[in-house]
C-alpha positions in Angstrom: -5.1 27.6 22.0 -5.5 28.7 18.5 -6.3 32.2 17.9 -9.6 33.2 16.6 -9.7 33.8 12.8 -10.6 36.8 11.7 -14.0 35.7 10.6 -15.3 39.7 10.1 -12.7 40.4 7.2 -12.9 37.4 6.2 -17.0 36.5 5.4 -16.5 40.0 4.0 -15.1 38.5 1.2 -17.3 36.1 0.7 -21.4 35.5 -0.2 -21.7 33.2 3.0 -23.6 35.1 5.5 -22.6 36.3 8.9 -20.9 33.9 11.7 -22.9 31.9 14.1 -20.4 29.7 15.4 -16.7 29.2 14.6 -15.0 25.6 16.1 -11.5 24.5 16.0 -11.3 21.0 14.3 -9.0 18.9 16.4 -7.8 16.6 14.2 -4.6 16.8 11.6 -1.3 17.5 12.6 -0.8 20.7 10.3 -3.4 23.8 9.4 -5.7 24.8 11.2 -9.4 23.9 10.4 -12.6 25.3 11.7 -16.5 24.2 11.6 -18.0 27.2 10.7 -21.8 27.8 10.7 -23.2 30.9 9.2 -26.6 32.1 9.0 -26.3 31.2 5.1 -25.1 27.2 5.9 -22.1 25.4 7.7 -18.2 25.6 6.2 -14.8 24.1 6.6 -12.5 26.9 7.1 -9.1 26.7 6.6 -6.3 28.2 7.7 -2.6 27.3 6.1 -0.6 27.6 8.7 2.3 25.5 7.3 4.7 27.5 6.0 5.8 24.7 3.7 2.5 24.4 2.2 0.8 28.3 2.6 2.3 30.0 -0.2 -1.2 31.7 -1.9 -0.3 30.5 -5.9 0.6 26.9 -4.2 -3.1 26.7 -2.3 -4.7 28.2 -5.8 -2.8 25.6 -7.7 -4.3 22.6 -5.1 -7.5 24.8 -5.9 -7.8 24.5 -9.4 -7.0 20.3 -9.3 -10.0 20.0 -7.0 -12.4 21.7 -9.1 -11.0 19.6 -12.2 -11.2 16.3 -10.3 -14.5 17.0 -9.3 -15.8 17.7 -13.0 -14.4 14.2 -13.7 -16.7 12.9 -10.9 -13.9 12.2 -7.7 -15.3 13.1 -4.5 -13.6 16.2 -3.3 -14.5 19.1 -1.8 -13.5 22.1 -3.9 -12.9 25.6 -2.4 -15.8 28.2 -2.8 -14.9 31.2 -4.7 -15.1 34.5 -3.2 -16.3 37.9 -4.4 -13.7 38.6 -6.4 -13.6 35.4 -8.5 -10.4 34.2 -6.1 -10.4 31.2 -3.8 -7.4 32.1 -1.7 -8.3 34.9 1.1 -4.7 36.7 2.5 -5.8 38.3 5.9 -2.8 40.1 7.8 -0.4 37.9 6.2 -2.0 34.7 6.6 -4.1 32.8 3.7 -7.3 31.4 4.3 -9.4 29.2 2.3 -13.5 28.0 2.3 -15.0 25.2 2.0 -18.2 23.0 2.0 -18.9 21.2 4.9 -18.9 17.5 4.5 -20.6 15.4 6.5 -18.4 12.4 7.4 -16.3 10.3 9.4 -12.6 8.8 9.4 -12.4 5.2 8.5 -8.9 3.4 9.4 -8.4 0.3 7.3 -9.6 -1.9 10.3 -12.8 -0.6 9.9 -13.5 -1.4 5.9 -14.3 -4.5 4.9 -12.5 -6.3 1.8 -14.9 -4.8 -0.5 -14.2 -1.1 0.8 -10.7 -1.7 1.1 -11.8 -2.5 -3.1 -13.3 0.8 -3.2 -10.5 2.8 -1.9 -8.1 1.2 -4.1 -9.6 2.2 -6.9 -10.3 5.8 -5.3 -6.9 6.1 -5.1 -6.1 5.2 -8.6 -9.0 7.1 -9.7 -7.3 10.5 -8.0 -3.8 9.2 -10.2 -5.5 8.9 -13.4 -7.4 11.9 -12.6 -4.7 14.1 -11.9 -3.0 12.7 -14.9 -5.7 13.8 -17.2 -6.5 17.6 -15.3 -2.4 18.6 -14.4 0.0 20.0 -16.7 3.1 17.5 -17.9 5.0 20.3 -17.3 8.1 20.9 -14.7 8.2 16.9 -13.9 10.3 16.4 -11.0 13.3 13.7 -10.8 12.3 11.3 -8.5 14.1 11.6 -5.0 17.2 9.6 -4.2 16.9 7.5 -1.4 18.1 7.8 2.3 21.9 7.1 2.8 22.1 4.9 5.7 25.3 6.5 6.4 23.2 9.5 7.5 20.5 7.8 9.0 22.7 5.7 11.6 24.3 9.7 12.2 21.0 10.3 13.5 20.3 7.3 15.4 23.0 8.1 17.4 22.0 11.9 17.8 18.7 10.9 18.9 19.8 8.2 21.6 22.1 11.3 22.9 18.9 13.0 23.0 17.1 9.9 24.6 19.7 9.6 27.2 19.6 13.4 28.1 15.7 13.3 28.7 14.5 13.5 32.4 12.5 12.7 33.9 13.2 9.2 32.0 9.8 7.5 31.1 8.1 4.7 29.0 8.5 6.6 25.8 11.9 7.0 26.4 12.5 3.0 27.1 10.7 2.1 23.9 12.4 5.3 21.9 15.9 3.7 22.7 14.8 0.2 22.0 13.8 1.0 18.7 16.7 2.9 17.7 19.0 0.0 18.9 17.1 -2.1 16.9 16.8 -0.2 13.4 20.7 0.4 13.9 21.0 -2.8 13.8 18.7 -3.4 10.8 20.5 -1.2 8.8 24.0 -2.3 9.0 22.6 -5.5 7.9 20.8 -4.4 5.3 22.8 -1.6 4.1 23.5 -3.0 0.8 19.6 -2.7 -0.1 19.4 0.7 -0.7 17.3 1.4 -3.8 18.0 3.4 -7.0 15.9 6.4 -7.6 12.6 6.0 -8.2 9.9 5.2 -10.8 7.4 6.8 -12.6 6.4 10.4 -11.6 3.0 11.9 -11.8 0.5 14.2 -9.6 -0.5 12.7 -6.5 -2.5 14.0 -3.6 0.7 13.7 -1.1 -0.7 12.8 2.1 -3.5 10.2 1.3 -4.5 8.8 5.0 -7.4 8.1 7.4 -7.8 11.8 8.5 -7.8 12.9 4.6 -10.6 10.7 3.5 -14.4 11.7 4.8 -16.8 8.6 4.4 -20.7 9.0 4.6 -22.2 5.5 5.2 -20.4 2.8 3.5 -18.9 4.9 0.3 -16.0 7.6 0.1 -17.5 11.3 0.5 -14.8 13.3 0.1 -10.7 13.7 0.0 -9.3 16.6 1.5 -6.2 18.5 2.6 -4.5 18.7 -0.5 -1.7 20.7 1.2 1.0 18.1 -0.1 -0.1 17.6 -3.7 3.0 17.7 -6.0 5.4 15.2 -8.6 5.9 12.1 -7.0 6.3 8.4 -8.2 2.9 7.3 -7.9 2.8 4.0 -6.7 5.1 4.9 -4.2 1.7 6.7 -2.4 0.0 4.0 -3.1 1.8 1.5 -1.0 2.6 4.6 1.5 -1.1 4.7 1.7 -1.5 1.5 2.6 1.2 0.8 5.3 -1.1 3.9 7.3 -4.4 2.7 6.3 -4.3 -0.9 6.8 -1.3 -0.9 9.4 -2.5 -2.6 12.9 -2.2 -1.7 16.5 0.7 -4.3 17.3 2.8 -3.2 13.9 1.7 -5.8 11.2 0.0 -5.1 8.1 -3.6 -6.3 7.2 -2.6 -8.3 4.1 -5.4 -9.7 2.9 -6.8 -5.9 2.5 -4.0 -4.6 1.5 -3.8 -7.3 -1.4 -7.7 -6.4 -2.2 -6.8 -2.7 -2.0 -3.9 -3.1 -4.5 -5.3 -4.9 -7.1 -8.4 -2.6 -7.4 -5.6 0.3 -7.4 -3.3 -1.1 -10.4 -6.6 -1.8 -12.3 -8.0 1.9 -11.4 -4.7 3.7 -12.2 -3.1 1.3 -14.9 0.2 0.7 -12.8 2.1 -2.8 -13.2 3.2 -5.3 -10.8 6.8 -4.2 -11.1 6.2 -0.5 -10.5 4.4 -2.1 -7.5 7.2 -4.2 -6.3 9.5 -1.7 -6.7 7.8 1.3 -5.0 7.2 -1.8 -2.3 11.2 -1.7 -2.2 11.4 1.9 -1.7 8.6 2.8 1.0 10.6 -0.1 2.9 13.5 1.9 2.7 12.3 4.8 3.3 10.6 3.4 6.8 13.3 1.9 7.5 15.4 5.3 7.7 12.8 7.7 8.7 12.5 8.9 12.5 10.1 12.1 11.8 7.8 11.0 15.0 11.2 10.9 16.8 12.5 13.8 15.6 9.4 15.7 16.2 9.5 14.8 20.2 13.4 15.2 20.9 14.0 18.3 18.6 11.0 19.7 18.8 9.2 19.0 21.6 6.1 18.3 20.0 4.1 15.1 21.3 1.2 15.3 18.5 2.3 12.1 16.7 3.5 9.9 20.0 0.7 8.1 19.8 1.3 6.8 16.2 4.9 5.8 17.5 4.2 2.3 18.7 3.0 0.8 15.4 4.9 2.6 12.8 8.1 1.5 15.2 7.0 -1.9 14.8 5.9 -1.9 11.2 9.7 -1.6 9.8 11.1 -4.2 11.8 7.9 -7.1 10.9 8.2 -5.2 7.1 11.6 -6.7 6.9 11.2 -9.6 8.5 8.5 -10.3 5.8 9.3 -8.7 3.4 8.9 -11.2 0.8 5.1 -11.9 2.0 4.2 -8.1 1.8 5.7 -7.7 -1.4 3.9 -10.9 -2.8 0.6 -8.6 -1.1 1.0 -5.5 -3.1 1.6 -7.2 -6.6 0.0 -10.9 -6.8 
């Protein structure tokens, strides 16, 4: 149970009224969100919580692109200021944000037909070329080098220690070990695929899923949690985007979405097939070698993301296995 923010100091700072009711939002792994009514109208209220993402000029920084984007007509949800002209509130240490409510719902990719998948596409590229036009060029990050298998099969075998030391053993477990095993396997033989750094580098939103988008109706309402906006190759989110929104329940991608979804993105943000295939390359890697869900349960003890295990597990093995029909997806 989340502790109660300190909605007194807080309001204080702001022309919103006085609190009526103040509810946890469930959903998203990190931060902490709350619907908050007033007797001046309803808020999001936001709480960073992760330490990797709360620093106060960080969350003003994530500020100011929202307010630009939405002048150039993206949906967003930009913070509201406060008294004093700021949009970051620091309470005791901990920084808190406001926001308009948006009425909405979560969409996964199953859910959009080819002519939304379209739509988000071009969102996407919209965001890309948006962020483009609003960010300073400045302090461009080199793109990130890619995962050693070396050190990825080092933690395979620290997580099936892990596995083996759980008790009581149960079905997560079994399947934990199975895929482990497996991706092992994957990766000695395809070791000598490892990628070169990446491609282009610009702004992107950082953690464009289901949970981050709001729809009203059939149209996109609003993009939020802009926690992980920062310099990455921007393609590379793109087909990250993808593999989450329009990944199904037994571990295969939608293609024939994903393909609709793709072209409307390359048109919207002015990226080629080759940045495409390559940042295809690259998030295959990347899959390949990453255990976070994994890690998250054995190291930390932390459960939140189980759920997602199933699919994603499955995703890398039927990505290889296909890889030439998913590539031909993201750049025909």
């Amino acid at each position: 149970m989340h502790p109660a923010p300190p909605l007194g100091a807080l309001l204080r700072q702001y022309a919103a009224g006085g609190a009526v009711t103040c509810v946890p939002v469930d959903q998203g792994l990190l931060n902490r969100g709350y619907r908050l009514r007033t007797t001046r109208g309803r808020y999001f209220l936001k709480h960073h919580f992760d330490p990797e993402t709360a620093d106060p000029a960080a969350i003003a920084r994530q500020h100011r692109a929202t307010q630009r984007l939405a002048g150039l007509g993206v949906p967003v949800a930009p913070p509201l200021p406060g008294r004093d002209g700021r949009t970051v509130a620091v309470i005791g240490g901990h920084a808190y944000a406001l926001h308009p409510w948006i009425d909405g719902r979560h969409r996964h990719g199953g859910q959009l037909a080819p002519g939304q998948c379209a739509r988000l596409g071009a969102l996407l590229g919209a965001v890309h070329a948006g962020l483009e036009r609003v960010m300073p060029p400045e302090g461009r990050a080199a793109p990130a080098v890619s995962a050693d298998p070396e050190d990825t099969v080092a933690l395979i075998e620290d997580l099936l220690a892990r596995v083996r030391r759980h008790r009581p053993a149960d079905s997560f477990d079994a399947l934990a070990r199975h895929r482990l095993l497996e991706r092992r396997a994957l990766l000695e033989r395809h070791a000598g695929r490892r990628p070169p750094r990446g491609g282009s580098v610009g702004w992107v939103h950082g953690d464009f899923h289901p949970f981050n988008v709001l729809y009203r109706g059939d149209a996109p309402a609003a993009i939020v949690d802009w926690d992980r906006l920062g310099m990455q190759p921007r393609a590379e989110e793109a087909v990250r985007a993808a593999a989450i929104f329009f990944v199904r329940p037994v571990g295969t991608l939608d293609l024939p979405k994903v393909r609709a979804y793709t072209r409307a993105y390359r048109r919207a943000a002015g990226a080629t097939p080759s940045e495409l295939a390559a940042a295809v390359h690259r998030v295959w890697w990347e899959r390949l070698n990453d255990f976070w869900m994994l890690r998250w349960h054995y190291e930390r003890g932390d459960t939140r993301a189980d759920a997602q295990f199933p699919a994603a597990s499955a995703l890398a093995v039927w990505w290889t296995r296909e890889y030439d029909t998913v590539c031909d997806a993201f750049v025909a």
